[in-house]
N, C-alpha and C positions, 0 to 999 in steps of 0.2 A: 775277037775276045772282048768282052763290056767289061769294065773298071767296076772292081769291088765296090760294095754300097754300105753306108752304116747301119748299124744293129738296129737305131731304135727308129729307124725309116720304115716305115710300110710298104711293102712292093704295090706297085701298080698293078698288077698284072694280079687280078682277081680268079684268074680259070683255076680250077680246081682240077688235083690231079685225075687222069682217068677213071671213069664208074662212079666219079663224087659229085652230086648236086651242086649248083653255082653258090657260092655264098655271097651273100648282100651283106651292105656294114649297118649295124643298130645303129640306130635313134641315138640311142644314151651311149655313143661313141666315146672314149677317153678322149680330151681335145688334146690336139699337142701338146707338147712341154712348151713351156712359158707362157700359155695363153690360160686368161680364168675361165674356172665352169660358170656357164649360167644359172642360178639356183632362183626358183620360184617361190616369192612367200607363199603362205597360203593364210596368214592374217588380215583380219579385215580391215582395211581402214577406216581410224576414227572416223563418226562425222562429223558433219564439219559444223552443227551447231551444238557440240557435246559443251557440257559447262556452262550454258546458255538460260537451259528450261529444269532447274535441281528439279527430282523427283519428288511428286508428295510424299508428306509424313501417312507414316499406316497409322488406319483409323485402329482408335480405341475403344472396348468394351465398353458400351453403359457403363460406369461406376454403378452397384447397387444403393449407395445412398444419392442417385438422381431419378431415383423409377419416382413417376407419380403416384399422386394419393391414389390416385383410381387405380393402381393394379398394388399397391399398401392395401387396399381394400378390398379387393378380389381375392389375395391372400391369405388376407385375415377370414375371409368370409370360407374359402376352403377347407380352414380349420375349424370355424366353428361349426360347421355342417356336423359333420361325424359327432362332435362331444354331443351335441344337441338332441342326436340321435340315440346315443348311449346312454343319455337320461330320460329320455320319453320311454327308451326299452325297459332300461330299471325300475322306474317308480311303476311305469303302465302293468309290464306283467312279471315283474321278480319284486315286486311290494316294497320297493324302496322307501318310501315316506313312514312305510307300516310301522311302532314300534315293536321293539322285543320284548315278548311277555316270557314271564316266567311261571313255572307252577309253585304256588306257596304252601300246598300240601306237608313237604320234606321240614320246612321252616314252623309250621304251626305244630307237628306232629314232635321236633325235637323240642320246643318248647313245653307242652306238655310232658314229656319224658322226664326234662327238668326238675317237675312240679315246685319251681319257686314260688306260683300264683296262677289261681285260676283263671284258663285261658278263653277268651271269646273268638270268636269267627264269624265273619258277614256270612250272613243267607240269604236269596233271594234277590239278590245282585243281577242287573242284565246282563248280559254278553258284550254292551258298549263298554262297564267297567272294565279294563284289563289291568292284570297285575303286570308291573313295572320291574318289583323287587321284593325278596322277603328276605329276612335275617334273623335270627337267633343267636343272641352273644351274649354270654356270662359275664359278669364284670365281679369287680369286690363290692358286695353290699346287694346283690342281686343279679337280677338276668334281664335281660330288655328283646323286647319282639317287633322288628320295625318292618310292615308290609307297605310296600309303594303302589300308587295308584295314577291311570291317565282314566280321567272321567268323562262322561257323553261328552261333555263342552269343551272337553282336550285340553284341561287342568290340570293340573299335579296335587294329590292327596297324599296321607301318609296316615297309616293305623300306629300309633306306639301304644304296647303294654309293658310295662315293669313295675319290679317291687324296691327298685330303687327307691330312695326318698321322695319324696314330692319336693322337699326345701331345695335338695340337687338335682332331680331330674328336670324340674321345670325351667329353672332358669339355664340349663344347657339348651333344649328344644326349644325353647323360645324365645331364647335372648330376654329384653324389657319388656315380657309379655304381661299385663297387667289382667286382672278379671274385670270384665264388664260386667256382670247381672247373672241370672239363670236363663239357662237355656229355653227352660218350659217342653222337651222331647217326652213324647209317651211312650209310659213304660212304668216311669214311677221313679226311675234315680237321676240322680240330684245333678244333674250335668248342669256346667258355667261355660259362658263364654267368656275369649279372651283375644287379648289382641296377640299379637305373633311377631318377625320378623319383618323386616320390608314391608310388602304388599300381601303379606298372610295375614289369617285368623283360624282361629281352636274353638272346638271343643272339648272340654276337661272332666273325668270324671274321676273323683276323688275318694276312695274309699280305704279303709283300714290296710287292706292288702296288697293292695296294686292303685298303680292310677294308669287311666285308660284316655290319650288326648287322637283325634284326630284332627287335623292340622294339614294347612297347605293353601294355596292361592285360588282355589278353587270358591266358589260361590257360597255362600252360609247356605241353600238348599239342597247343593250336593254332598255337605259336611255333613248337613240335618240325616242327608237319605244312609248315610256310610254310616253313622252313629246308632239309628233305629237297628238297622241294619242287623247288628252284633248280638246274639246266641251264646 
């Protein structure tokens, strides 16, 4: 008879009861009591020059105030491609430079309606004349007809008739416009000239009913042709 054995002892004797495969003991066996498991790190160890070679600093973006003049200038020059092109398109074929004429038909036709004083009209005017502006305005003391002009040489003219005064109308249109002499225009009435604003000069014609100036920066020949001109 063999001497009982303790609980937490292992028997030796591995055979396995009848019809059972033999069993083998695992790898990852419980070790005895009181002895340690082995446990495997699986961290790596530092190396052994860590702390040695610091890492570089991460590089930094260009700052945009360090680009060179030469891409400031390629830049620049991106932008100005397209505007460049949008004015060659405008002036070349939508008549950008052209100005805006007006028809001064509506303006001469109310001023005759008026009948403050009898009205004149250029006739025989080129097609380089174009009208700029017309206007017909009633004031107290009369009515005044102001048609604007850009002439062949791309001057500024201007037709006024009223029956304003001459004492108040002139010195409004003209500022210190003083008369210089007679005009000497054919036709037979008594047109002066005068001096004007700034860099202007007039023609004045002075009659009981109306006075008649044309006036503007324009050349005393294209003043001459505007003034014949009148019907």
């Amino acid at each position: 008879m063999e001497p009982a054995q303790p609980v937490d002892r292992v028997p030796t004797d591995a055979t396995p009861p009848d019809g059972q495969p033999p069993v083998r003991p695992t790898a990852g066996a419980t070790p005895p009591a009181g002895e340690p498991a082995l446990v495997e790190s699986s961290a790596p160890a530092p190396p052994a020059d860590a702390g040695e070679h610091p890492a570089p600093p991460a590089r930094k973006e260009k700052a945009r105030s360090e680009r060179s003049p030469k891409d400031m200038a390629l830049s620049l020059l991106v932008l100005l491609v397209p505007i460049a092109l949008l004015l060659a398109f405008y002036r070349g074929f939508l008549g950008g430079d052209a100005p805006v004429t007006v028809d001064p038909a509506p303006a001469f036709e109310q001023a005759r309606s008026a009948n403050a004083f009898p009205v004149a009209e250029p006739q025989g005017l080129g097609s380089d004349w174009r009208t700029v502006s017309a206007r017909y305005q009633a004031e107290s003391g009369g009515g005044t007809l102001r048609i604007g002009y850009l002439t062949p040489e791309g001057r500024g003219a201007q037709l006024v008739e009223s029956n304003v005064p001459a004492e108040k109308l002139l010195p409004a249109e003209l500022s210190e416009g003083q008369p210089q002499g007679p005009a000497d225009l054919p036709g037979g009435a008594s047109w002066q000239r005068y001096t004007a604003r700034g860099n202007e000069q007039a023609l004045v014609l002075l009659e009981s009913n109306r006075t008649v100036l044309v006036v503007g920066d324009a050349g005393e020949a294209e003043l001459r042709e505007l003034a014949t001109a009148l019907r």
